[in-house]
C-alpha positions as CSV (number, residue, x, y, z in Angstrom):
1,X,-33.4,-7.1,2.0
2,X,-32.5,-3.5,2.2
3,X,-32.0,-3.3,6.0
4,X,-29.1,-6.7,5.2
5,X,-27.3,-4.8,2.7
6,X,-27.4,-1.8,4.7
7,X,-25.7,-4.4,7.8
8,X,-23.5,-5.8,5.3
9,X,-22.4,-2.2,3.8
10,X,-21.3,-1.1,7.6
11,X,-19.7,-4.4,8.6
12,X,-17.6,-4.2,5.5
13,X,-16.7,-0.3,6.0
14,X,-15.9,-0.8,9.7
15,X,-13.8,-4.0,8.9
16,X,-11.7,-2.3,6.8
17,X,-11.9,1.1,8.9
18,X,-10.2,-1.1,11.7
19,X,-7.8,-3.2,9.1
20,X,-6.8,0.4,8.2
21,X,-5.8,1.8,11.5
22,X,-4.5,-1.7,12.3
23,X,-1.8,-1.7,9.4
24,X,-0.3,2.2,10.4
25,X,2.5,3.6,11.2
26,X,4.1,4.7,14.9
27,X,6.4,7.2,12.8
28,X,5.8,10.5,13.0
29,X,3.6,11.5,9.9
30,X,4.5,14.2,7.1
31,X,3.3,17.5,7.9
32,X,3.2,17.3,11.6
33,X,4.8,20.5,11.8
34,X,8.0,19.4,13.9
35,X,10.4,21.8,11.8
36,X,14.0,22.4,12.9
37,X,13.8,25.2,10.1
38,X,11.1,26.6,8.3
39,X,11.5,27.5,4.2
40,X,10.2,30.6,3.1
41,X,9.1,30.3,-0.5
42,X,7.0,32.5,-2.7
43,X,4.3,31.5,-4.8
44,X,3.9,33.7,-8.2
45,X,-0.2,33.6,-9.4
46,X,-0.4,33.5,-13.2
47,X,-3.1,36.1,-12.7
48,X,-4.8,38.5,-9.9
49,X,-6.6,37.1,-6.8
50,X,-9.5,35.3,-7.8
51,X,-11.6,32.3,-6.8
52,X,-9.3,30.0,-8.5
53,X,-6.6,30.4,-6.2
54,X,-8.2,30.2,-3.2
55,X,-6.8,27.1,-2.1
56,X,-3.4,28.5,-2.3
57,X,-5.1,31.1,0.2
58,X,-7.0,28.5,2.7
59,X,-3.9,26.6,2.8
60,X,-2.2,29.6,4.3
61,X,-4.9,30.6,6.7
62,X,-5.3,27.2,8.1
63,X,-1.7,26.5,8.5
64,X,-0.6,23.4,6.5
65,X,1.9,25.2,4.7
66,X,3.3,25.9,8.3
67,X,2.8,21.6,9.3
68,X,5.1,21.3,5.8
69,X,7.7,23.4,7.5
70,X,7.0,25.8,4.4
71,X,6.2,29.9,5.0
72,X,4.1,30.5,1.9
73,X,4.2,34.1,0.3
74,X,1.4,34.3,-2.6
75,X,2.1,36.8,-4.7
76,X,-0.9,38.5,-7.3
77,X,0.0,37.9,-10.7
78,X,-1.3,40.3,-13.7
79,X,-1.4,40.7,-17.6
80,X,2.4,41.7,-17.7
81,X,3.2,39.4,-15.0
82,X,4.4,35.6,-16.6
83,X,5.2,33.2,-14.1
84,X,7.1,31.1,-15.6
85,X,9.6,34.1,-16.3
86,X,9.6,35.5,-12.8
87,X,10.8,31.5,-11.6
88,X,13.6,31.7,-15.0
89,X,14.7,35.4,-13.0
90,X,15.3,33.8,-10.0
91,X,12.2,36.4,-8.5
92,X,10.3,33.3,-7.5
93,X,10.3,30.0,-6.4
94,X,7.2,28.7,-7.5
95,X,4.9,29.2,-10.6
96,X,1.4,28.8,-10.6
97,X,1.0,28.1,-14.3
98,X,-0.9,25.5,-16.8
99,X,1.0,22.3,-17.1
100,X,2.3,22.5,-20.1
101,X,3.5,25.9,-19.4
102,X,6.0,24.7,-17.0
103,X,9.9,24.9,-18.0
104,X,10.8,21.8,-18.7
């Protein structure tokens, strides 16, 4: 009984694997990195480097900010350091902050 669910669980996974590839796209996808400009942004951290962030950090080193046609600066927050004020000055473009932090 086992080894026929097993079948079963495959068939249905590789039926809807191929259904899947069947029903996409000939477009060029998002993020493919074909840029006639890149965007140079910066990223203000609501607080120093720390394992939190790191996948603000990966993202840089493995280049999908660069397939987004985006160059990422992350910048190391602190305790007098608010990020929501630092996007309000105009210093940054991006706050990493708790949702309901956010400006509205």
């Amino acid at each position: 009984m086992n080894k026929r669910f097993t079948k079963g669980v495959v068939a249905l996974v590789a039926a809807v694997s191929l259904l899947a590839t069947a029903c996409g796209s000939d477009e060029a996808a998002v993020g493919s990195g074909d840029c006639d400009s890149v965007d140079s942004v910066s990223l203000q951290l609501q607080w120093v480097t720390q394992a939190q962030f790191a996948g603000y950090f990966a993202a840089v080193d493995s280049g999908i900010y660069n397939d987004y046609c985006l160059d990422v600066t992350i910048l190391e927050g602190g305790v007098d350091i608010v990020p929501q004020q630092q996007l309000a000055s105009g210093a940054v473009d991006l706050p990493d902050s708790p949702a309901k932090a956010r400006p509205p």
